[in-house]
N, C-alpha and C positions, 0 to 999 in steps of 0.2 A: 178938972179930970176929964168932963165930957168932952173939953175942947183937944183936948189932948189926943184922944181917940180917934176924933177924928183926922186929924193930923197924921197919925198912923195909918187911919186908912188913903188917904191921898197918898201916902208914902208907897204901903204896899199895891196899892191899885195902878200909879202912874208908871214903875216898873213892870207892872203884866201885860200892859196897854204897850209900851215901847217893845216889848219884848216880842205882841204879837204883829205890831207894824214890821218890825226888823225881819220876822219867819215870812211876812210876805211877801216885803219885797225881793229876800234872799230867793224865796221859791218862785219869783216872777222871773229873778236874776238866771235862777240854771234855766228855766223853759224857753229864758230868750237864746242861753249858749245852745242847748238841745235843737233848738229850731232853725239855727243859723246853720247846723250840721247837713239838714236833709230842706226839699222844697218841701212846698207844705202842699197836702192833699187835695186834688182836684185841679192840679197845674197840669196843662196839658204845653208841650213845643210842637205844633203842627197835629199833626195827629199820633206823637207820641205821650202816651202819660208818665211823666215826671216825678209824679207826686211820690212822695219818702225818698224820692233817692238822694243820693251828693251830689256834687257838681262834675264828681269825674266821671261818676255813672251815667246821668244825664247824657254828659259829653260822649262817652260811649255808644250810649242811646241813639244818639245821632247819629254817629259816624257808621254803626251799622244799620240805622232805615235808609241812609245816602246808599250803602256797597250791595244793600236787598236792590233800591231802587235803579241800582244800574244794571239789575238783571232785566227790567224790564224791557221789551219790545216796543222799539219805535218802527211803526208803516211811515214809511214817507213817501210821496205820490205826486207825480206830475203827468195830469191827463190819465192816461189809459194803464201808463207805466207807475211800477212802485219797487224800494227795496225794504227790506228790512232789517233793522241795525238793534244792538241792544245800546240800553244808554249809557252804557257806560263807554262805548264809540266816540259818544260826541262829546265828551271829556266831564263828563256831569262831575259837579262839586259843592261845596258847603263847604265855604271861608268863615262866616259871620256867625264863631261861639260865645258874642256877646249874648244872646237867646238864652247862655247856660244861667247864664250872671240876674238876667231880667227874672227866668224862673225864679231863682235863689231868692228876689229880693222883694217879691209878693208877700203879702201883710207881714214885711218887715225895714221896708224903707220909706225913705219921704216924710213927709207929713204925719201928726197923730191919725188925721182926718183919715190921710188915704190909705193906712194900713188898717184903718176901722173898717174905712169900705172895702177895700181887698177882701177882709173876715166874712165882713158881709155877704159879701159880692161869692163865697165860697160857697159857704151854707146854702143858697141857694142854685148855682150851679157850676161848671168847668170853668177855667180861665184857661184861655187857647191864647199860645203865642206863637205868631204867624214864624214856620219854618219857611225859608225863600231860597231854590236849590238854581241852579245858575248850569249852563254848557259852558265850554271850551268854543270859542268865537274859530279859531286856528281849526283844533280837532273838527269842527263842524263842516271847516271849508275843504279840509283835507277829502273827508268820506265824499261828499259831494263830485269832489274831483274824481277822484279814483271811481263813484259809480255812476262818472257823466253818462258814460256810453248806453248806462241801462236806464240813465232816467230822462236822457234827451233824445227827442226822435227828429230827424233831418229832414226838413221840406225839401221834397221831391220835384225838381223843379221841371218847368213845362221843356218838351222834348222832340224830336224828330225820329223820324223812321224811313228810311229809304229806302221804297220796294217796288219794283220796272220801273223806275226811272224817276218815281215820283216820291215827291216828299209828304211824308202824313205827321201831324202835327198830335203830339200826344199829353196830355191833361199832366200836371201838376197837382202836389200832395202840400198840406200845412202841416209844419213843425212845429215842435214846442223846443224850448230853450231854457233847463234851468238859471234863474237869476241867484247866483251862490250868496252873496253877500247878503239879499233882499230876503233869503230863505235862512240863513242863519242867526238873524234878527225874529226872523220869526219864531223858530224853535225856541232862541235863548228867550223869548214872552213868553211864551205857552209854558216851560217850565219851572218858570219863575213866579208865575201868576195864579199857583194856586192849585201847580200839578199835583195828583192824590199819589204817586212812585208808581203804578201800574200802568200796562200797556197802553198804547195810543196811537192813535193814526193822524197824523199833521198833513195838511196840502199843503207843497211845498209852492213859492213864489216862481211864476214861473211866466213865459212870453210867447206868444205866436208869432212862428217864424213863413214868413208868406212866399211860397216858392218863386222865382224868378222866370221871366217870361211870359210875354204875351202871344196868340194868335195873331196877332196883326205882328209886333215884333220877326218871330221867329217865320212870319209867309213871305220875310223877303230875301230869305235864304233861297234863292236860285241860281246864281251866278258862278263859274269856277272862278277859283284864285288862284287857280295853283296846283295842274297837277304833274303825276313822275312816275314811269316804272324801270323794273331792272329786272333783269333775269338769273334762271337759277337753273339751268338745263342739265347742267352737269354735280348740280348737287344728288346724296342720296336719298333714301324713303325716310330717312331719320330727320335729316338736314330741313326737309320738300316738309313734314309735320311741321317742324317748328317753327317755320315761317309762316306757315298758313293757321297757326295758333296765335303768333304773335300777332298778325296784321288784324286775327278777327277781332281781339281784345281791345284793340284800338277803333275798330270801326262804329262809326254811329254816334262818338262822341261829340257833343257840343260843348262849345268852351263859351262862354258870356264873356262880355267888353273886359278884360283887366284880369281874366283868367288864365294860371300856367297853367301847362302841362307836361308831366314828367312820362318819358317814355318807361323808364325805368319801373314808375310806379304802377303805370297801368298796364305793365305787361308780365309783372313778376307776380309771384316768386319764381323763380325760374328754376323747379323739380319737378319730376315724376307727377306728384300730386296736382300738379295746374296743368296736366298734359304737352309737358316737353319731351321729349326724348335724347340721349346721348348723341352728340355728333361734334365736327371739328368745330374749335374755338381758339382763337389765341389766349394764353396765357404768361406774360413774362417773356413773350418775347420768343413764345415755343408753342408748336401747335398739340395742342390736348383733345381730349374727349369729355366733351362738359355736357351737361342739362343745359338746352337752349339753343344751341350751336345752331349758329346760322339766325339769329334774331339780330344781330349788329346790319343782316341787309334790308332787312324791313325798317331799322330805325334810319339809316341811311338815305332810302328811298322816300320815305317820311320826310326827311332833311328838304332833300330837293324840293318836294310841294312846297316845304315850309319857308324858303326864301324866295324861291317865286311867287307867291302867294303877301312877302312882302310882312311878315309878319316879324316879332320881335325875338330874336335868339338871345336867348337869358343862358343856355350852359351845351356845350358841344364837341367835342375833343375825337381827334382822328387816330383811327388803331396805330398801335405798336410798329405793325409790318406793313404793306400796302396790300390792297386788296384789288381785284380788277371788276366786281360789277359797278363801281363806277369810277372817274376820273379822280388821280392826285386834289385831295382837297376838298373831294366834293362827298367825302363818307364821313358818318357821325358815329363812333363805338359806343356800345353799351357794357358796363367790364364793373361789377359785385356793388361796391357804394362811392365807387371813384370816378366813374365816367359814365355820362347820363346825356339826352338828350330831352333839353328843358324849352320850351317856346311859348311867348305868352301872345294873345289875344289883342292886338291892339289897335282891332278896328273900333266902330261903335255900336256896331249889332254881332249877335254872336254869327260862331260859323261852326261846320259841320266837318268831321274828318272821315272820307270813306277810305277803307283798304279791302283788300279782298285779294285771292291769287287764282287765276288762271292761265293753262297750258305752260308751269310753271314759269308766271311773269308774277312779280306781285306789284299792285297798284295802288297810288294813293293820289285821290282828288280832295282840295279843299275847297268848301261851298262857303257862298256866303252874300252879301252884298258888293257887288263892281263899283267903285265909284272913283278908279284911276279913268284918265282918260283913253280913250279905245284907240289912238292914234301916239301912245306911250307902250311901249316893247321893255322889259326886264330882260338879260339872258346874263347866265356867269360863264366866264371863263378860266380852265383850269390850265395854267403853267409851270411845268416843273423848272424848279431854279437852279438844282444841281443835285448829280446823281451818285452813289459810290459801290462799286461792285468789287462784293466782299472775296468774290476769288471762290477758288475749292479746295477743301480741306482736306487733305487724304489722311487718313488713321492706318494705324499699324497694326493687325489683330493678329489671332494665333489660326486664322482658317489656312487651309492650305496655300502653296504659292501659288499665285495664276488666280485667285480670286479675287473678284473685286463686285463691288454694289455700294447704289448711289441710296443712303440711311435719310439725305434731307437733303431736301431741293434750295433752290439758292433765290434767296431774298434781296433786290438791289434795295439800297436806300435811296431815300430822295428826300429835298428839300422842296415842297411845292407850296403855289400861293392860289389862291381864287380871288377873279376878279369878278365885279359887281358890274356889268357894262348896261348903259340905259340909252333907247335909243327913240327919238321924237322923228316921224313920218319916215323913216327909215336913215335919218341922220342920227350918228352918238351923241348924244347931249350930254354924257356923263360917264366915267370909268375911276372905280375906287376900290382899294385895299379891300378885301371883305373877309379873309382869313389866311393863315398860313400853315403849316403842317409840316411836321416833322417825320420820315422812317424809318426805323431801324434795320439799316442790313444785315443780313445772316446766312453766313456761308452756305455754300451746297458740301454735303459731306461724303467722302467717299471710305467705306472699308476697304483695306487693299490687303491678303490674307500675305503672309512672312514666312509662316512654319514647312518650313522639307528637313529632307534625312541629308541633302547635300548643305554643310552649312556656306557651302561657296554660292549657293540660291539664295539664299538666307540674306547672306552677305550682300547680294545684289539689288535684290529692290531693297533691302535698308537703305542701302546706298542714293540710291534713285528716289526715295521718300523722303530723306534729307535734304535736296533738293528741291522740292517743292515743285519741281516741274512737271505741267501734266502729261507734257509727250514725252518725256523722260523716263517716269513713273508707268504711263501705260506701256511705253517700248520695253523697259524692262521685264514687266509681268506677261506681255503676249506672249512667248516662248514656254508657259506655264500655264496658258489658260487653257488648252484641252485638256493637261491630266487633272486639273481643278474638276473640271466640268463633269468629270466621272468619277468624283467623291460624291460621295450621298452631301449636298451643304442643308444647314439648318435653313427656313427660309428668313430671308431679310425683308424687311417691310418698307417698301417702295412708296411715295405720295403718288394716292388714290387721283386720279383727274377730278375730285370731287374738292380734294384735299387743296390738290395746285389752285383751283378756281377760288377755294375759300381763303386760303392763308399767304395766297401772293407769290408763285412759281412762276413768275411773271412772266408773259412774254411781249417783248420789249415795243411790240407794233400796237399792244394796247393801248399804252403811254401815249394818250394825245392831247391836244390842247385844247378840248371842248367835249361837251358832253353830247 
């Protein structure tokens, strides 16, 4: 019976005992589903804390301390200069939401061990997992580009100055040069390494730019190369400005060994605002009233030093119409982004370009080092090849009969070449092609008035205008020019002698074979 008893009690005791193994591990079982839901307490991602959230929250988490942290303000600074950008410019991001997963998996993956110490490792303080926030390599180069101009300063380099006669040599300035590639390496460190998402000032990667030019260089600037004037007598107070604006903005320049120069560039924009004034210009082959007018004879005159002087013509193109301050071939237009007057540099020390206008002449010397021989002559010669005279155009209007006025003066064309002729002790040693030029003829235009109450007048210079002939045409109309003459006429607008000088009302004794 005792033994019996006992036996019941093993019975009922072994069931309560299983019964309370099973309640524990079942309640270990939901704390582990419960835990796998949220991070567990004291998990920090960078300097966010983590702890109880999910994984989407977390993830969340992130995504807005990255969109906080692109509000912040980047200084970036090279030398003296700096811009300021926010960061979200330079493409800031956060790829890497494995961090969410690593949070998650603290004192619950791995080893028994290392979720013991995880626990451990709680209890006593945070678990920080390093957030690592990255730029845009592209976005970085981009900003940098677009704010070269305010974060690079131009070494100012050593200089000349021409005053009574003499050259005075002027001091040079150091640059700095942002290095974009060297500098975007370095942001994408600094944000990567441990940035806290608040403002910050980075020195950007950057180079000293050492200006060009020495005093010993630049003292053997004495010699001329090269120089040329042309005149402008019959230009008017508009015309007489913009030559003496254009030549100044050229003058003083020094060009170093392999340097172009665009006339174009250094003499525009060509408005009101850079001190041009309205006056004649060709346009398409028709003479206009532009901003500038009258700077194609400064560039022109430039020309001339610029091939006596022996230097390299890189871009040059002769007007539309002919022009007479100088010879068929020997002028250089200047005309919006299509015709420019480009020469480069191609001695081995630099040289100096002076212009200036007096007793409306304008002039241009080019300085520099001689080292042709003094016993070698340069001259070009300008030969027209063939010529086409467009005739005169008589029109038919409604002014009375017997009137007539000349609306546009008459443009010959020519075919002309420049020759390069080189001459040793006063023998030619050499004659070559050096350019050719094309211009466009355009008639001289005549109104011839049609309208009377006899339509038997009418009838008659129609008649005589069909014809095309000019002694025809005026024989007709003489018989009708005094009762014209004493109609009130609107006035017609004749070429100004300013006009004929600038846009080629040629006359025909200027056409010569040399300049």
């Amino acid at each position: 019976m005792e033994k019996r008893m006992k036996r019941l009690k093993q019975f009922y005791v072994l069931p309560a005992v299983a019964a309370a193994v099973c309640l524990v591990f079942a309640g270990r079982t939901v704390m582990h589903a419960e835990q796998a839901e949220t991070i567990a307490e004291g998990v920090y991602i960078g300097g966010i804390d983590v702890g109880g959230m999910t994984a989407d929250e977390a993830a969340s988490a992130v995504e807005s301390y990255v969109k906080d942290a692109g509000e912040a303000q980047f200084t970036l600074s090279a030398g003296e200069r700096q811009i300021t950008v926010p960061a979200s410019d330079l493409g800031l991001h956060f790829s890497d939401m494995s961090v969410v997963q690593e949070a998650m998996d603290v004192g619950r993956s791995g080893s028994p061990i290392r979720r013991y110490k995880d626990k451990k490792d709680l209890e006593h303080g945070n678990k920080v997992i390093p957030l690592e926030l990255d730029v845009d390599p592209a976005a970085v180069t981009a900003v940098l580009t677009e704010h070269a101009d305010d974060l690079n300063q131009e070494a100012v380099d050593c200089g000349l100055v021409r005053e009574d006669g003499a050259f005075h040599i002027t001091d040079g300035a150091q640059g700095i040069e942002v290095n974009t590639a060297d500098s975007a390496r370095l942001i994408s460190a600094y944000v990567s390494d441990g940035w806290d998402g608040g403002s910050a000032q980075i020195e950007l990667a950057a180079e000293i730019v050492d200006p060009r030019g020495t005093r010993e260089e630049l003292s053997k600037i004495q010699d001329v190369l090269g120089t040329y004037n042309t005149n402008y007598s019959d230009s008017g107070a508009s015309r007489c400005t913009n030559i003496a604006v254009a030549a100044g903005k050229i003058n003083g320049t020094v060009l170093y060994p392999g340097d172009e120069f665009s006339v174009a560039d250094a003499i525009g924009p060509l408005n009101a605002s850079n001190g041009y004034e309205l006056a004649g210009a060709y346009e398409n082959g028709q003479t206009v009233q532009s901003y500038g007018g009258g700077v194609c004879q400064v560039s022109s005159t430039l020309y001339n030093a610029v091939i006596l002087a022996e230097l390299e013509v890189t871009e040059r193109s002769n007007h539309s119409m002919i022009v007479t301050y100088v010879s068929p071939s020997m002028d250089a237009a200047i005309a919006g982004d299509y015709k420019d007057l480009c020469f480069v540099n191609n001695r081995d020390v630099p040289i100096y370009l002076e212009g200036y206008t007096s007793g409306k002449n304008v002039y241009f010397t080019i300085y520099g080092e001689e080292t042709r021989p003094s016993n070698r002559v340069v001259t070009y010669e300008s030969e027209v090849v063939s010529r086409q005279d467009p005739g005169t155009q008589f029109v038919a209007t409604g002014d009375p009969a017997g009137y007539i006025g000349t609306v546009q003066g008459k443009h010959v064309g020519y075919v002309a070449q420049l020759w390069k002729v080189v001459t040793v002790d006063g023998h030619e040693e050499s004659r070559e092609l050096f350019n050719k030029s094309t211009y466009r003829a355009s008639p001289k235009v005549v109104h011839v008035g049609t309208a009377s109450a006899d339509p038997n007048v009418s009838a008659v210079i129609g008649a005589a205008l069909a014809t095309g002939d000019e002694a025809t045409i005026y024989g007709a109309v003489a018989p009708y020019t005094a009762a014209a003459a004493a109609v009130q006429q609107p006035p017609v607008q004749q070429p100004t002698p300013e006009e004929q000088a600038i846009t080629g009302t040629v006359d025909e004794s200027q056409i010569t074979g040399g300049q």
